[in-house]
C-alpha positions in Angstrom: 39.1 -3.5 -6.8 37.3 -6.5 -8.1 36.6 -6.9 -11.9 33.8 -9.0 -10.7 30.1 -7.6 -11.8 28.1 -6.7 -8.5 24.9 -9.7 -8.6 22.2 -8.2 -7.9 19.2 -10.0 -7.4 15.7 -8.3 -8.9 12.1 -8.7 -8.8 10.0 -7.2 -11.8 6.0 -7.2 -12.6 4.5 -7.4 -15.9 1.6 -4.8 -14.9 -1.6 -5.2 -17.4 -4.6 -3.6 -17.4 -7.9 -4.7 -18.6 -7.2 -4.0 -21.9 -4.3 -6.1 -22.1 -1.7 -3.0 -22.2 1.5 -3.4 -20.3 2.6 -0.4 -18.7 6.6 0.5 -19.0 8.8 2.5 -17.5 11.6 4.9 -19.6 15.1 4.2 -18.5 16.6 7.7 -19.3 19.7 7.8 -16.7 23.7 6.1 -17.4 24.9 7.5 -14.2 24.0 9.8 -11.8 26.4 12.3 -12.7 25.0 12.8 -16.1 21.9 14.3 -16.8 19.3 12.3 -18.2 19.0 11.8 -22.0 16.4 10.2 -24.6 14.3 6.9 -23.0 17.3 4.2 -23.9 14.9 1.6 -23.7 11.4 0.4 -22.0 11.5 -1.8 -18.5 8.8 -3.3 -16.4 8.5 -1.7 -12.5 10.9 -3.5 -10.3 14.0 -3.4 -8.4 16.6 -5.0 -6.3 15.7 -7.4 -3.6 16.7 -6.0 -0.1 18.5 -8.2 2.6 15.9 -10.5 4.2 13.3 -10.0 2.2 11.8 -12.0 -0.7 11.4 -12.1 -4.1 7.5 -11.8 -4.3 7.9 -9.0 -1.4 10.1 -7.2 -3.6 8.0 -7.2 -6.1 5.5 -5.6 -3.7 7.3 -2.8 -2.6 8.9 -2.2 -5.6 5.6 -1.3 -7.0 4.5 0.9 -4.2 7.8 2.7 -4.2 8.0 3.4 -8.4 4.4 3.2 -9.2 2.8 3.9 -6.4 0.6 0.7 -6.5 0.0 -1.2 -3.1 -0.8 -4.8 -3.8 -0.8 -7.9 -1.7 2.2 -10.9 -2.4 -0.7 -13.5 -3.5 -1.9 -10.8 -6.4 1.0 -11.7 -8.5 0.7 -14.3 -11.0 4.1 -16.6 -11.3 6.8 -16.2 -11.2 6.6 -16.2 -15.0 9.8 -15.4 -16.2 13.8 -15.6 -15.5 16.2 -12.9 -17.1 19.8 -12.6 -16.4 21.1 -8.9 -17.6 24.7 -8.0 -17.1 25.5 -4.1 -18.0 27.1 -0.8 -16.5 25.7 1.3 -14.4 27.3 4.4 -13.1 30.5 2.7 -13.9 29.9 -0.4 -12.2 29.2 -4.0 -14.1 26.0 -5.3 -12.7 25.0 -9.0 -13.2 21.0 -8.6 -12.8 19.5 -11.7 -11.8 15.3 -11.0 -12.2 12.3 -12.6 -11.5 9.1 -11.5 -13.1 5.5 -11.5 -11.8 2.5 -10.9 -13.3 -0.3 -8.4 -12.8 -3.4 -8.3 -14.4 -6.3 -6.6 -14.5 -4.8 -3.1 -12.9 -6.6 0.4 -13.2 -3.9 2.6 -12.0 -2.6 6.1 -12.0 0.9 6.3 -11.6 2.2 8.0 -8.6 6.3 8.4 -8.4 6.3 10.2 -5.4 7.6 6.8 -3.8 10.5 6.7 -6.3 13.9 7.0 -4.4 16.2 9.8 -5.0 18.2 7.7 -7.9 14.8 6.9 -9.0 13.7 10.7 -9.2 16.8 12.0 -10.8 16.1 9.7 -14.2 12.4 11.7 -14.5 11.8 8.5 -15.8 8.7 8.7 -18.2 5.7 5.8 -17.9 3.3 4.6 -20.6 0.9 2.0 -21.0 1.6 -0.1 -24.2 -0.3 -2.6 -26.4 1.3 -5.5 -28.0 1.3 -4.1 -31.4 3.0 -0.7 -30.0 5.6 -3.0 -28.0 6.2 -4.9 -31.3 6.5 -1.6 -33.4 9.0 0.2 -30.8 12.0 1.5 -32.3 13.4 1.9 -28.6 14.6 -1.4 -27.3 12.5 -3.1 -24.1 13.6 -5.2 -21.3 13.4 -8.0 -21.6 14.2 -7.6 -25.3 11.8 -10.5 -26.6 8.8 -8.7 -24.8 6.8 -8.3 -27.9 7.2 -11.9 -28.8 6.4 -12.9 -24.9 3.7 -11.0 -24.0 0.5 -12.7 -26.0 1.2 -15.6 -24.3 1.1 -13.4 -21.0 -2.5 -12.1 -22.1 -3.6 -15.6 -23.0 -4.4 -15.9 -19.1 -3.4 -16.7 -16.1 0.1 -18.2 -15.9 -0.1 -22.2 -15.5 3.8 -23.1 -16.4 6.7 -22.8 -14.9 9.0 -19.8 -15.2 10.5 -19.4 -18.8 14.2 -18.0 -19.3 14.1 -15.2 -21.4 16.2 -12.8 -22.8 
């Protein structure tokens, strides 16, 4: 057995709406053997990238699947940001590799029913946040400089190249 951390390439969106809230996701699960706890901390929708398929177009689907929001690839604003996570899951190191996207502009109800069965086990909560409410969070986010990241975000669109963030 390898002490090497699976790499797992991911694809996130920063999903605002016309406010300029962010809507997050509540990671709740450790493993799947455990039953979910308290929201650990706040993520943005997105997943891993699937064999043969790209970044933006995992972005896509991964919104359908967790949010239930169908978008086309040329919606999404960037790539705006590069994070590199490395953590446990279910007993296994994970060296998360993700790409963020932007967006804007979204009136949305979130469906889960696309979530996959992992997905559906965490009865992960949603929420749409504003700046002030990311920056006052006593529950971590991901990426953990969100709150300091996202005015920028809401200045408009995206002109730069992507940022590394943590």
């Amino acid at each position: 057995m390898s002490d090497r951390p699976w790499v797992r390439p991911t694809a996130r969106a920063v999903v605002l709406d016309p406010a300029g809230r962010v809507l997050l996701l509540g990671a709740r699960l450790t493993d799947p053997a455990v039953p979910p706890g308290d929201v650990l901390f706040w993520y943005t929708p997105g997943g891993g990238v699937e064999d043969g398929e790209s970044v933006r177009g995992a972005a896509v689907r991964e919104l359908a699947e967790e949010i239930g929001l169908v978008v086309e690839p040329g919606d999404l604003e960037g790539p705006v940001w590069f994070r590199r996570h490395v953590g446990p899951f279910a007993g296994v190191q994970i060296d998360s590799r993700e790409t963020f996207f932007v967006l804007r502009d979204v009136v949305h109800d979130v469906d889960p029913s696309g979530r996959t069965e992992l997905e559906l086990l965490g009865e992960e909560p949603h929420r749409w946040w504003t700046a002030e409410e990311v920056a006052a969070s006593p529950v971590p986010m991901a990426p953990r400089e969100l709150a300091t990241l996202l005015p920028e975000l809401l200045e408009g669109p995206w002109t730069g190249p992507p940022r590394f963030v943590a």
